[in-house]
Structure formats: C-alpha cells, structure tokens
PATIGU-286243 format. One record per residue (C-alpha): residue number from 1; residue in one letter; chain; x, y, z. Coordinates in steps of 0.5 Angstrom, whole numbers. Example, Ala and Ser with C-alpha at 12.3 -4.5 7.8 and 13.67 -1.06 7.14 Angstrom:
[1, "A", "A", [25, -9, 16]]
[2, "S", "A", [27, -2, 14]]
# end
This chain:
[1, "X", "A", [0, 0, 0]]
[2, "X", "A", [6, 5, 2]]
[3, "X", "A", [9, 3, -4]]
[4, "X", "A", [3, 5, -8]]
[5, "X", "A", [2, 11, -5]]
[6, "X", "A", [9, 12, -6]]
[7, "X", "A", [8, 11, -15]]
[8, "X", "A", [1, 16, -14]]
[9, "X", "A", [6, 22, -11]]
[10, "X", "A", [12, 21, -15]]
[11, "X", "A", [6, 22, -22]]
[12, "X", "A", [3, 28, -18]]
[13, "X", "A", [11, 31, -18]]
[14, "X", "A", [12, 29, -25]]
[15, "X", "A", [5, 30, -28]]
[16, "X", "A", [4, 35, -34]]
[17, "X", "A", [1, 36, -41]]
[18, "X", "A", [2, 30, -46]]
[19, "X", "A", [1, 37, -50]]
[20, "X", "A", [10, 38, -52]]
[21, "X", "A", [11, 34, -45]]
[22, "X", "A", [11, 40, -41]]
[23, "X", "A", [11, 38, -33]]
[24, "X", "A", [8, 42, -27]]
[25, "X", "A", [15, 42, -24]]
[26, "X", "A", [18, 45, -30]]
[27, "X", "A", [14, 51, -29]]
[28, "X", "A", [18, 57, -27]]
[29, "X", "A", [16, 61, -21]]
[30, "X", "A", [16, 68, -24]]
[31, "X", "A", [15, 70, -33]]
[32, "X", "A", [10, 63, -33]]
[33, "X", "A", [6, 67, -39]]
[34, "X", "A", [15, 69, -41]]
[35, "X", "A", [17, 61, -41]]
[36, "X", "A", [10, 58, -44]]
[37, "X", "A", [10, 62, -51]]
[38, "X", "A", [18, 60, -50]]
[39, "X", "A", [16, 53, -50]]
[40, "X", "A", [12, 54, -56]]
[41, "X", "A", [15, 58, -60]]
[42, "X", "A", [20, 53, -59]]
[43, "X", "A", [15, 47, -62]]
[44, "X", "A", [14, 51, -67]]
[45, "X", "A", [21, 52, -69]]
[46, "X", "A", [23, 44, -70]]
[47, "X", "A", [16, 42, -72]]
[48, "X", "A", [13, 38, -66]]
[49, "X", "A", [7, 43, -67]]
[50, "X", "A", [6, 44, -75]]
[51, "X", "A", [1, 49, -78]]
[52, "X", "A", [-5, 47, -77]]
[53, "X", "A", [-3, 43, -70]]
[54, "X", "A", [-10, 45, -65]]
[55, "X", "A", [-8, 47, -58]]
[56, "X", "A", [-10, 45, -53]]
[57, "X", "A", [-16, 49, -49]]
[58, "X", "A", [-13, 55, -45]]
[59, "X", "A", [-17, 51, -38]]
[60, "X", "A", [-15, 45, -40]]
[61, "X", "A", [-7, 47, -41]]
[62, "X", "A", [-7, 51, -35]]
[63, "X", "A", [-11, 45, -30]]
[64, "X", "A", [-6, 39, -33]]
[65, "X", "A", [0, 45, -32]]
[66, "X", "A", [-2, 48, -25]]
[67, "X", "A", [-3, 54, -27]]
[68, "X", "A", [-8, 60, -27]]
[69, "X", "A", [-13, 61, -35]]
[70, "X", "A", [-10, 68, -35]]
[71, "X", "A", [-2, 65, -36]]
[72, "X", "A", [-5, 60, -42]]
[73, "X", "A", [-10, 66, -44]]
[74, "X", "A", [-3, 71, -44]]
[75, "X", "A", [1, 66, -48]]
[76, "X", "A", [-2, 65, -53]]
[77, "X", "A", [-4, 72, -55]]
[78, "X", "A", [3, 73, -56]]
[79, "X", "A", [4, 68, -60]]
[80, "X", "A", [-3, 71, -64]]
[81, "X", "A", [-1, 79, -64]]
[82, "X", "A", [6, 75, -67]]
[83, "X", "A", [2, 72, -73]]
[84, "X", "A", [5, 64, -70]]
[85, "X", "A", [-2, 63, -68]]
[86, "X", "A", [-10, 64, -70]]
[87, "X", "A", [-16, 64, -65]]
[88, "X", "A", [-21, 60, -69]]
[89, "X", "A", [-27, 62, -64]]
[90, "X", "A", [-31, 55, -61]]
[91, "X", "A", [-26, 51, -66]]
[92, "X", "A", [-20, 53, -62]]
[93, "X", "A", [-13, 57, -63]]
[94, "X", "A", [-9, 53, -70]]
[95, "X", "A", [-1, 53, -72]]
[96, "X", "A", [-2, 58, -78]]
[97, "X", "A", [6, 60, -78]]
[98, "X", "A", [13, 59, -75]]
[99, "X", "A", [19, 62, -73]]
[100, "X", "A", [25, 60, -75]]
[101, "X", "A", [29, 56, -71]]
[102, "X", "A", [32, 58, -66]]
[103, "X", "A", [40, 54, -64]]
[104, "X", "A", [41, 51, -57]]
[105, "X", "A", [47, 50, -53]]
[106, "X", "A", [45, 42, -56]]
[107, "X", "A", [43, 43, -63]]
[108, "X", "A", [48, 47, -68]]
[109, "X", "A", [46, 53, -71]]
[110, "X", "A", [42, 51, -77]]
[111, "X", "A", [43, 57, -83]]
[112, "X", "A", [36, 61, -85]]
[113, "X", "A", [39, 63, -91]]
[114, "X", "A", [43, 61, -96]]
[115, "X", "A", [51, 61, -94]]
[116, "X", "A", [52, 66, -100]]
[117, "X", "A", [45, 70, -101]]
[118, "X", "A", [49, 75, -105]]
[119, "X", "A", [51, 69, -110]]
[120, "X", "A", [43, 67, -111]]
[121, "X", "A", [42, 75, -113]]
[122, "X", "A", [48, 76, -117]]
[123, "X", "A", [46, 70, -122]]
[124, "X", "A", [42, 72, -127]]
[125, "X", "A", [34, 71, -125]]
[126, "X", "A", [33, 65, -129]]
[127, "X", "A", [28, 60, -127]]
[128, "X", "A", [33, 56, -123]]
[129, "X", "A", [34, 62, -118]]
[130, "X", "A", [27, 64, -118]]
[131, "X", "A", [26, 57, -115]]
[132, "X", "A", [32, 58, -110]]
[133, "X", "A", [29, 64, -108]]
[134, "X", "A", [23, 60, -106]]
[135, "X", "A", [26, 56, -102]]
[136, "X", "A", [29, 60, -97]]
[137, "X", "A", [26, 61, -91]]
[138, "X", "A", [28, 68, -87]]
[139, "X", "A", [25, 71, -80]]
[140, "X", "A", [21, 76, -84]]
[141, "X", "A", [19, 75, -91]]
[142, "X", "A", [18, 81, -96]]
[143, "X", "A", [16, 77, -102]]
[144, "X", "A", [11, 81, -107]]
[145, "X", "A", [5, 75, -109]]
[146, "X", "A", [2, 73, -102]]
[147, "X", "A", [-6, 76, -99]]
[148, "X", "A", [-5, 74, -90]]
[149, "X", "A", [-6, 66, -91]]
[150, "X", "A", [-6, 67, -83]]
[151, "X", "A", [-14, 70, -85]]
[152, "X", "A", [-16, 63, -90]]
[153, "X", "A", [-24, 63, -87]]
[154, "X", "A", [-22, 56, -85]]
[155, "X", "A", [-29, 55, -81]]
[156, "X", "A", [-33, 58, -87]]
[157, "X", "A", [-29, 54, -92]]
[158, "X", "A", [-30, 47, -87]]
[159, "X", "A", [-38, 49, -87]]
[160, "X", "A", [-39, 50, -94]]
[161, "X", "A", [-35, 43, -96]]
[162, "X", "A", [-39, 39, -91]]
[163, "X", "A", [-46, 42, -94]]
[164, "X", "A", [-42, 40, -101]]
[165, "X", "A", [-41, 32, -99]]
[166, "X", "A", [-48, 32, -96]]
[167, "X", "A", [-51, 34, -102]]
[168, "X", "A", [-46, 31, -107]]
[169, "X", "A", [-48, 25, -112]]
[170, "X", "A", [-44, 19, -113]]
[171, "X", "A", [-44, 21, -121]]
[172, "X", "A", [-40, 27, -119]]
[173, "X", "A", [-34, 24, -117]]
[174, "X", "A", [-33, 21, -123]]
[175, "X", "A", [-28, 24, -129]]
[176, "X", "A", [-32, 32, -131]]
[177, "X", "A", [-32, 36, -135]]
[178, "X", "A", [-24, 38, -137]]
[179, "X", "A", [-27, 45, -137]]
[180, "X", "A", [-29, 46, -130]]
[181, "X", "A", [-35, 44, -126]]
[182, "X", "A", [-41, 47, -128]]
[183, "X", "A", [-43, 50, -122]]
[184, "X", "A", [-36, 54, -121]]
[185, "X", "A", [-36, 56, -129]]
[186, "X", "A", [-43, 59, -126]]
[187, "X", "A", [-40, 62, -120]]
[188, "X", "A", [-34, 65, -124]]
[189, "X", "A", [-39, 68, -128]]
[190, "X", "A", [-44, 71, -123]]
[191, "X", "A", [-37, 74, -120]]
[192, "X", "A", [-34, 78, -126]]
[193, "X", "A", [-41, 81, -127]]
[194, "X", "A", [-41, 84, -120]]
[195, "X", "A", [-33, 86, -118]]
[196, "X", "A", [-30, 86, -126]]
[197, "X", "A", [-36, 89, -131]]
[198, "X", "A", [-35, 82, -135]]
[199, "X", "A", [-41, 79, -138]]
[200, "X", "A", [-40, 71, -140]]
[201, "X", "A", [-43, 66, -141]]
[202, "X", "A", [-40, 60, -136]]
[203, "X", "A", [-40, 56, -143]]
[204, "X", "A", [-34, 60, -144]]
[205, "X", "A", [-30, 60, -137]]
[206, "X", "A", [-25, 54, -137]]
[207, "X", "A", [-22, 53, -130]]
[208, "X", "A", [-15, 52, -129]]
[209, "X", "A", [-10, 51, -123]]
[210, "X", "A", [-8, 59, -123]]
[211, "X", "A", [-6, 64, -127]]
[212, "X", "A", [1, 61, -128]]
[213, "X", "A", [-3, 55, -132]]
[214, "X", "A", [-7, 61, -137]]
[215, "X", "A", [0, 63, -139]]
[216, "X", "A", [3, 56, -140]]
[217, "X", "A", [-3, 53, -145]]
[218, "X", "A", [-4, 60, -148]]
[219, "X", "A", [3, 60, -150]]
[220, "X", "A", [3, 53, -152]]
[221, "X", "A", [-4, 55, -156]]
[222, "X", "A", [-1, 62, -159]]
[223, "X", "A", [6, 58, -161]]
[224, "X", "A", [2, 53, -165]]
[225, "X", "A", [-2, 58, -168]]
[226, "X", "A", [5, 62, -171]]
[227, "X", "A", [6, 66, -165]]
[228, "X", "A", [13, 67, -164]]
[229, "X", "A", [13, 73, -159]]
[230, "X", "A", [8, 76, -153]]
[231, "X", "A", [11, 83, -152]]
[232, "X", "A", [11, 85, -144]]
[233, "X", "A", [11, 90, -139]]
[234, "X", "A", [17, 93, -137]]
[235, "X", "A", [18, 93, -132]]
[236, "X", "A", [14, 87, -131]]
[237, "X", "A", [14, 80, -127]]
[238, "X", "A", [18, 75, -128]]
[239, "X", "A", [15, 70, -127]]
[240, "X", "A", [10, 72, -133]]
[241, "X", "A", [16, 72, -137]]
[242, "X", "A", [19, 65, -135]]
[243, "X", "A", [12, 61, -137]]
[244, "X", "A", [12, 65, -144]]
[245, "X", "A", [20, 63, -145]]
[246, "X", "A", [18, 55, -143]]
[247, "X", "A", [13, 56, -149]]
[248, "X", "A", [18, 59, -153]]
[249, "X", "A", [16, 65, -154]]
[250, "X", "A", [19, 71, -154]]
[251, "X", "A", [18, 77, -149]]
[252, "X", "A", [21, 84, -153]]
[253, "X", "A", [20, 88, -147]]
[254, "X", "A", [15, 96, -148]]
[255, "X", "A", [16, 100, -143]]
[256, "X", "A", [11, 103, -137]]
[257, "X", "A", [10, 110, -135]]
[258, "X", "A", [6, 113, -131]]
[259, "X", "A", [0, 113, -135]]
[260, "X", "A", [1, 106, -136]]
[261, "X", "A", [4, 101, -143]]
[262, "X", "A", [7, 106, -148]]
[263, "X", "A", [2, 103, -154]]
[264, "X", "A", [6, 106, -158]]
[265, "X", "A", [12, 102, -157]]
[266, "X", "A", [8, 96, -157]]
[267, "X", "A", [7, 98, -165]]
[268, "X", "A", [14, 98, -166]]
[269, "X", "A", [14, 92, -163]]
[270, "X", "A", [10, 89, -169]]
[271, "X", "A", [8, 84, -164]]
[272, "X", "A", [1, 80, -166]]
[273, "X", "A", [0, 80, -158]]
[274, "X", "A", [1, 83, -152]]
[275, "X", "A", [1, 81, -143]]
[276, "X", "A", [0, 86, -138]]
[277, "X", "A", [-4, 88, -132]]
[278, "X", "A", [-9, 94, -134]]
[279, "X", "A", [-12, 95, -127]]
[280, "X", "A", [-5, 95, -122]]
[281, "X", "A", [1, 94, -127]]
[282, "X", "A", [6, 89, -123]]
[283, "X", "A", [10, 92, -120]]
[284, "X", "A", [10, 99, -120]]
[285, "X", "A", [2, 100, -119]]
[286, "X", "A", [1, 105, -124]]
[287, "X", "A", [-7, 104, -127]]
[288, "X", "A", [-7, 104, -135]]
[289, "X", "A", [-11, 110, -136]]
[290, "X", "A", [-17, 113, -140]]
[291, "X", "A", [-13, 116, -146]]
[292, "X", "A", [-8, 109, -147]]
[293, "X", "A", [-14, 105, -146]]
[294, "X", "A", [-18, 107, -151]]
[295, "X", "A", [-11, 108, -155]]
[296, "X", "A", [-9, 100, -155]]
[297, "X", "A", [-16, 98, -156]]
[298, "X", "A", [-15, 102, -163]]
[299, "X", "A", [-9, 98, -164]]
[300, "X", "A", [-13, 92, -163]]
[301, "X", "A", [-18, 93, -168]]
[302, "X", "A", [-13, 96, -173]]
[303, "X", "A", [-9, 90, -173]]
[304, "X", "A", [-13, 84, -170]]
[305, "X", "A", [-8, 84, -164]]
[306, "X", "A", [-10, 79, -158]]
[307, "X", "A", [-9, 82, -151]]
[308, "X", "A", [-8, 78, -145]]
[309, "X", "A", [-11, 81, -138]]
[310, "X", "A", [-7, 78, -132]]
[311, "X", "A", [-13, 82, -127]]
[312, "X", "A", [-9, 78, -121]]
[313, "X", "A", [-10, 83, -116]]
[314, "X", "A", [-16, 88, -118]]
[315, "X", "A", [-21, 87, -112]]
[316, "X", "A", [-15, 89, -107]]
[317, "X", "A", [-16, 97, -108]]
[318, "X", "A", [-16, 103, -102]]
[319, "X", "A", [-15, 109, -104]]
[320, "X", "A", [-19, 109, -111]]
[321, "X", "A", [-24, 107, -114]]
[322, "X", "A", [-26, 101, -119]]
[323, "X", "A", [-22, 101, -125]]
[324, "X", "A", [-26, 97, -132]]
[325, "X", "A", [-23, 90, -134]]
[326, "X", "A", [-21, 91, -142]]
[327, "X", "A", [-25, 84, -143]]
[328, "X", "A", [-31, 88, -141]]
[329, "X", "A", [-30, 93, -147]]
[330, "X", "A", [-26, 89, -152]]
[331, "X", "A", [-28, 82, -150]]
[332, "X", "A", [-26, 79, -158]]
[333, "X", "A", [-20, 83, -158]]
[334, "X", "A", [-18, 80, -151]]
[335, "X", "A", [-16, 74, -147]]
[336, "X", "A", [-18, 75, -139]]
[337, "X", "A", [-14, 71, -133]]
[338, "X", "A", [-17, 71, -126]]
[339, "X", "A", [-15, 67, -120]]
[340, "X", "A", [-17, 66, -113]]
[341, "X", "A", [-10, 65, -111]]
[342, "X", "A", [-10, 73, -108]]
[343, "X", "A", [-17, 73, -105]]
[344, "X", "A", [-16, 66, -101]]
[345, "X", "A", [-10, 62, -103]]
[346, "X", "A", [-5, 60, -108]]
[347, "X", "A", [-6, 54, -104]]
[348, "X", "A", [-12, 52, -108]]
[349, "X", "A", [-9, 52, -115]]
[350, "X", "A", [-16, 55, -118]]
[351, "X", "A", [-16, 60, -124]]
[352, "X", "A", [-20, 62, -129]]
[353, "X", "A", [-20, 64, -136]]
[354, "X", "A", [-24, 67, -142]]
[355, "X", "A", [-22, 67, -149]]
[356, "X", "A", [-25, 70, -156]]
[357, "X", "A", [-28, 64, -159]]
[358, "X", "A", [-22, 64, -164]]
[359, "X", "A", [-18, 60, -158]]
[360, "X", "A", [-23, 57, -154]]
[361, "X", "A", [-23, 51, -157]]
[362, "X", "A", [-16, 50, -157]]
[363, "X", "A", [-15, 52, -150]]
[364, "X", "A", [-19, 47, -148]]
[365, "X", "A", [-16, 42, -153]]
[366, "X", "A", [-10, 44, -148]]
[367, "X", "A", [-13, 43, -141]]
[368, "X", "A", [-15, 36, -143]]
[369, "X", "A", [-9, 34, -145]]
[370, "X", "A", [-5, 37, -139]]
[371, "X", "A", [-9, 34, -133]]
[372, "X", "A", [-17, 32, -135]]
[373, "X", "A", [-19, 39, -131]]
[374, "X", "A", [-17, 40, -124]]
[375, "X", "A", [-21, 37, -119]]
[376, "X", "A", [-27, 37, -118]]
[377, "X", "A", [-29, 37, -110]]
[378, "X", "A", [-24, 44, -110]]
[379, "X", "A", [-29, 47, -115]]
[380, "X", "A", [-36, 46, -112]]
[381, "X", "A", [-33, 47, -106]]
[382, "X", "A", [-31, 55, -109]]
[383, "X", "A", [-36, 55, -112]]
[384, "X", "A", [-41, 54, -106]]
[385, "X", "A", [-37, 59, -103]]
[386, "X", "A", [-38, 64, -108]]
[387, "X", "A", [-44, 64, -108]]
[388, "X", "A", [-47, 64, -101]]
[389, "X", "A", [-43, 71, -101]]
[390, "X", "A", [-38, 69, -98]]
[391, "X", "A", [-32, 70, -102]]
[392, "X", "A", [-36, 78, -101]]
[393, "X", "A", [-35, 78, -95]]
[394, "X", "A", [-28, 75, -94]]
[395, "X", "A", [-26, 80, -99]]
[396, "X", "A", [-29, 87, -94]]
[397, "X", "A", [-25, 83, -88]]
[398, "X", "A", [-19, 83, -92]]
[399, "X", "A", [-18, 90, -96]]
[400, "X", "A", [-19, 92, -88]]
[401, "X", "A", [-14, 88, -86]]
[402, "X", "A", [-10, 90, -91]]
[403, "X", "A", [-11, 96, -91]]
[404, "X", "A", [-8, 97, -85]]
[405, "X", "A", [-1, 92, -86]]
[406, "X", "A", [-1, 97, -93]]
[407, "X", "A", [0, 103, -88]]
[408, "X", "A", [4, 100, -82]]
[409, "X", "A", [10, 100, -90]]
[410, "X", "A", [9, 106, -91]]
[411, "X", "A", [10, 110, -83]]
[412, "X", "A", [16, 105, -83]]
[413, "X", "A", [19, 108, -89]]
[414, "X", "A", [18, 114, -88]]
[415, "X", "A", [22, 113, -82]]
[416, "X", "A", [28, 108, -84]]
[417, "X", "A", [28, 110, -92]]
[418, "X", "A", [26, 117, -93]]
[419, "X", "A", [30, 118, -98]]
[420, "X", "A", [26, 113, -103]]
[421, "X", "A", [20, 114, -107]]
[422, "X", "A", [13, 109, -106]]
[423, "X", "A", [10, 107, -112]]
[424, "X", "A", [3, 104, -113]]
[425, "X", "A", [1, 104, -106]]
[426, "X", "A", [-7, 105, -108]]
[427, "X", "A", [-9, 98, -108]]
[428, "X", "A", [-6, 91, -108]]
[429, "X", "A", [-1, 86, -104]]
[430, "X", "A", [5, 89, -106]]
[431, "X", "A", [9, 97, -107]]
[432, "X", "A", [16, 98, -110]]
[433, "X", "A", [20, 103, -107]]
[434, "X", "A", [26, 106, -112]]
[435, "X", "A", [32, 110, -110]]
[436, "X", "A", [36, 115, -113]]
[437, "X", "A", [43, 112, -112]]
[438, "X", "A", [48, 108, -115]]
[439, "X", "A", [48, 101, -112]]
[440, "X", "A", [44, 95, -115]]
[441, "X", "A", [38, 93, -112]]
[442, "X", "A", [41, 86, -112]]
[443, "X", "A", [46, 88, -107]]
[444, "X", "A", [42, 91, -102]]
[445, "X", "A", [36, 84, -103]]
[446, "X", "A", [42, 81, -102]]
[447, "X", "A", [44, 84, -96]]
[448, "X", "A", [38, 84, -93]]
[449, "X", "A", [37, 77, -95]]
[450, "X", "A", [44, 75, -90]]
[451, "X", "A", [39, 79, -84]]
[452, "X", "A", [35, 75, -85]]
[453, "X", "A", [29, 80, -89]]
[454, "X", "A", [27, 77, -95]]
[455, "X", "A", [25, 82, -101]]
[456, "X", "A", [24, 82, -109]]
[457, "X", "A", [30, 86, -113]]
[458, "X", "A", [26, 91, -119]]
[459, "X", "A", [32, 89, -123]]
[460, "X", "A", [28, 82, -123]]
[461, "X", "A", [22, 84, -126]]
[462, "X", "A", [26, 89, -131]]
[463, "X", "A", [29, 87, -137]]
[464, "X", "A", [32, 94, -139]]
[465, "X", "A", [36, 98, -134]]
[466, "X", "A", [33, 103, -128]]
[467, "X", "A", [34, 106, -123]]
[468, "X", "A", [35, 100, -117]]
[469, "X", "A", [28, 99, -112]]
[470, "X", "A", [25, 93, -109]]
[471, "X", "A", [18, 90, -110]]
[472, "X", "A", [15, 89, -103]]
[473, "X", "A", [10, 85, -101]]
[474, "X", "A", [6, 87, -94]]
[475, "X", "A", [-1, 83, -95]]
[476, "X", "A", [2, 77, -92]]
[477, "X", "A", [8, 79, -85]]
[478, "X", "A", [5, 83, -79]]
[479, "X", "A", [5, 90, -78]]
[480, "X", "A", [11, 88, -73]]
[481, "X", "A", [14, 84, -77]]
[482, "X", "A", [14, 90, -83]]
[483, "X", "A", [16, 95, -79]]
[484, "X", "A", [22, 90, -77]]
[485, "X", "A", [24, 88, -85]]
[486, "X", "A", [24, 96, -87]]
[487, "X", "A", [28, 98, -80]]
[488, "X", "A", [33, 93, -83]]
[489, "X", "A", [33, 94, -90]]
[490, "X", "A", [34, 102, -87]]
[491, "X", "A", [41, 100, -84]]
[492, "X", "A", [42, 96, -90]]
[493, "X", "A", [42, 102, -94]]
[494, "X", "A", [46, 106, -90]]
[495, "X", "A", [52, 101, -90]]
[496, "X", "A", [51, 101, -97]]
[497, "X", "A", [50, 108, -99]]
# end
C-alpha cells in the first residue's frame, strides 16, 4: 500500500500535459506566460507543432500545468499578435506559422539562408534562381504575391465543404467536364459580373490550376498558331515571362510610365500579342489610364491584335476606385485570367480564363490533354463558397486587414528609407520602393537576405536598365514583422550608401 501511495506522489510530482511533455514542475516560479510562449514558440520552430496542429484549450493546458487560465490565455495571444497562432472561436487556437529556429546549447545553429545569399541575386534571374529563392526561409518574408494565409475562412470554407458532400451525388465523383464544373463556371461568371463588369456566358470559362496554367496552355496554343512572341510590360513579372519562354515564345519588353503601357512601342514591336495587367501593373502599381486604354483597343482592332489581361489582384484597392476590365469593352480582342489565389490562397490552384471564340477550343484541347480538368471536389467547394456571399464577405475583411498592414510599410518607410519614393500603393498586395543612387537593387536584397528579410529586387522584374528598387509585398507579414523588415532594409542601406 505504502509503495503504491508512493507511485501516486511521484506521478502527481511528474504529472503535465501530454501536450509537448510539459510538466508541473518545470513551470517557473516567475514569467509563466514568458516561459510557455518560449516553450511554444520552440515546438513550432522544430516542427513537433505543424501548421494546422489544435492546442489545447486554455482551461485544459492550465489545469494539466497547475497554473491559472489567465497564464495559458497571455501565452497564446502572443504568439497570435505575432502571426504564429489563430484564434478559430469554438474551433480553438491553430498553427498558421512558424518561427525560425532558434539554435540550442545541443542542436548546432541551422542556416536561414543561403551561406551565400549574394550569389542567388547575382545570377541571372532565371527559373533555377526564382525557385532557389522560393525555397529560403527567412525570419521576415517580404516577397511580393501573397494575401494574409493566417486569414483563410478556414471555418466557412469547412462549413461549405461539409454542405457540399452532404449533397453530392455519386456520378460527381467520376471524370468531368475538362472545362471546370459547371456549378464553378456558373459562380465564376456571376462573380466577374459583379466585381469586374464582365458578361460571359459559364460556357466560355474554362478552370484551370491559376493564372501560371493560363500563360502555359495559352503559350502553347499562340506558338501553335504561329505566334513567336507576346510582347511584355517593362517592368513586368518575372514569372510571367519564365511561362512564356517555357513555351518559346518571345517577350520583346514595351516600357510602362506613369499612364501605364506605351502603346506606342507596342506597335513598334509588330507583335501580334501583348500581356499586362491593366488595373494595378506588376510591379509599379500604375493604372492603365483612359486615353491609352482607348489607344490600345484601336491597336487591337486595326491589327487583329490579341490582348492577355492578367487581372490578378483588381479587387484589392483602398485609395481608389474600381477600374473597368478591358474584357469588359474589347471581349474578341481579349483573353481574360483571373484566379483566387490572391483572394484566398495559392494553395488552392484554382484560375479561370475567358478567351475570344478564336481560341476556345484550342484552349480546352490543351486543358484536357494536360491533366483532364482540376479536380472537381476544390470546384464545388468554391463555388458553394462563391455564391453564398462568402467570398464578399471575406474580400470586405481582408481589404480592412490589408489596409491596415499597406499602411504599418508606409509609416516604416518614412522612418527607415525616407529617401525612396513609393509606387503603387493605392491598391494590391505589394508596393515598389526606387531609390536614387548608385548601388544595384540585388546587392541590398542580398544583403537583407543575410538579415534574415527576404525581398524582391526590381531588376528581376526589368528587362532593360532602371533605377534600383525593390518590390515589397505586405499583405502577408504582420504589421510588427513589416515595421522590423523595413528597419532592417534602412540599416542596410545606410551601409550601402
């Protein structure tokens, strides 16, 4: 009996959450909230706690540590504030992030970056180097391209797949339609009508996984059709371009000002086709205004000339108002791409595109042959999601949000780089910054990239000489995280400079 009362003393001394084998008598005597959200934040570092891991309750945590709710609660709203944790209401606290690790007195220190971050920017911005650059973690990521993920409506999103699988009938499962569900085509097109001022019928939307599948099936399409080149905003993506030379096609750049695409280089190109982005140009922000979108729907028509609208982040605006798609006036004379990957997530591989009948059936010739259509459960998911005003409504809640983050970048640099000049903030995901002095634009990101702050040089996105810039992306970092990044980037440039 003595022995047994014995075992029950030694579990009670040694008792403690299952959760990360924290026990009751590791718990400090002072800084209990300071030494959980250490604990924590060290589980998310070496992965014990994946994005998407549930804690436990704050009652359940505090009781299994011996400590009050109020220690649990202060915890884990750091670790909220710092963008590592989600409050999901009823559905509890989740892993959306996580911090770099940190090295221990066991564990030797783990590189962030790569040993020579200079060498990524010095090469020539070629697929290899953009997927390098992918690959780097850094404490305080500044990349142009991402909304908030932490903001995904995971709970309306699971609400809308369940009402989806009650419903679904077993011939849905089987091969569809290559073109995309019909119930999606239908949403899509309902949805351009509202937010974009486009009329089509669902027949003519094909799905597709994102805007990055539009450019390869077009590309494969234009080169089939004798197309050699698509002539390209300078500056313009990167990425964009990378698609079309996979195809081999040409991108002859045509310079952007502060009206938008010169359409007069455009027809001294001779091209037969041109890409841009017409309502907030990647990467300056410009609008393509009245005069030269009247300009290049006369180019258009006097020379048969196909348009490709990337309308990749149109519905992110703050300081202005709607602008017009081109398919919206010029639908033979354009090819229309549009995606949710900037609405909701990247993750989701889910596009959409609208050709002239010219193309249409090339296009989903193309589709089929690539992969049969994307997969089906995703469609009706979005498209349930679409259509009960839900995607509205998390659109209202992220132009708040990113408001908010647009301007914690533009208070930090004023601070830290009041010498550069911001373009484009108006509306989007992302600003450029240009600077007027003699240093390249790789060498600062290379720089920051060693202090751990990851961003995009503008000489990436440039296929002609300019003035060095970076392209910054806010959407996706915490307002602490971008004030951090931009303090670092200042200190940079005073080394530089």
């Amino acid at each position: 009996m003595n022995r047994s009362n014995g075992d029950c003393h030694d579990r009670s001394i040694t008792a403690g959450a299952d959760f990360l084998h924290l026990a009751v008598d590791e718990v400090p005597r002072r800084g209990k909230s300071d030494w959980l959200a250490g604990q924590i934040r060290l589980a998310l570092a070496d992965s014990r706690l994946p994005v998407g891991s549930r804690l436990p309750a704050t009652r359940v945590l505090a009781g299994e540590l011996g400590v009050s709710r109020g220690v649990v609660t202060e915890a884990y709203q750091r670790l909220i504030e710092d963008g590592h944790l989600a409050g999901q209401g009823r559905n509890g606290t989740i892993v959306v992030g996580a911090p770099v690790a940190t090295p221990t007195a066991t564990e030797p220190p783990r590189p962030t970056a790569p040993p020579s971050p200079g060498a990524v920017f010095a090469a020539t911005p070629g697929a290899a180097v953009f997927d390098a650059m992918r690959m780097v973690r850094a404490r305080i990521d500044l990349s142009p391209g991402l909304p908030d993920l932490a903001a995904f409506p995971r709970a309306a999103w699971l609400r809308t797949e369940r009402r989806v699988l009650d419903h679904l009938a077993a011939s849905d499962l089987g091969y569809g339609d290559p073109r995309g569900t019909p119930a999606l085509r239908l949403a899509i097109a309902n949805w351009i009508a509202r937010n974009r001022g486009i009329r089509a019928d669902p027949d003519e939307v094909l799905i597709v996984a994102g805007t990055a599948q539009t450019l390869t099936l077009l590309g494969r399409v234009l080169y089939d059709d004798g197309i050699s080149a698509v002539a390209v905003e300078d500056p313009g993506s990167l990425g964009a371009r990378q698609h079309l030379h996979n195809c081999r096609l040409d991108t002859p750049p045509v310079a952007v000002d502060s009206e938008g695409l010169r359409v007069d280089e455009l027809r001294a190109t001779g091209e037969a086709a041109v890409l841009l982005t017409p309502a907030h140009q990647f990467p300056t922000g410009v609008v393509l205004r009245g005069s030269r979108r009247a300009e290049l729907m006369r180019w258009a028509r006097e020379t048969g000339g196909l348009i490709i609208e990337d309308d990749y982040d149109a519905e992110h605006r703050y300081d202005r108002s709607p602008v017009p798609a081109l398919r919206s006036v010029l639908a033979d004379h354009v090819v229309y791409a549009g995606s949710v990957s900037k609405l909701l997530a990247p993750a989701l591989r889910i596009g959409w595109v609208i050709a002239p009948p010219k193309y249409r059936d090339a296009l989903v010739d193309a589709k089929r042959f690539t992969d049969l259509g994307n997969a089906a459960l995703p469609q009706l998911v979005l498209a349930g999601f679409m259509e009960s005003g839900a995607l509205e409504r998390q659109l209202r809640h992220l132009r708040r949000h990113h408001r908010r983050r647009r301007d914690a970048m533009i208070e930090a640099l004023g601070t830290h780089l009041p010498g550069a000049t911001v373009h484009g903030a108006a509306a989007g995901l992302h600003l450029t910054v240009t600077f007027e002095a003699g240093f390249a634009d790789t060498h600062l990101a290379a720089e920051a990239l060693a202090r751990d702050v990851k961003v995009h040089p503008l000489s990436w996105h440039s296929q002609r000489p300019r003035r060095p810039g970076l392209v910054l992306g806010y959407a996706a970092s915490t307002p602490a995280d971008i004030r951090r990044g931009v303090a670092t980037l200042g200190d940079v440039l005073r080394h530089l400079s």
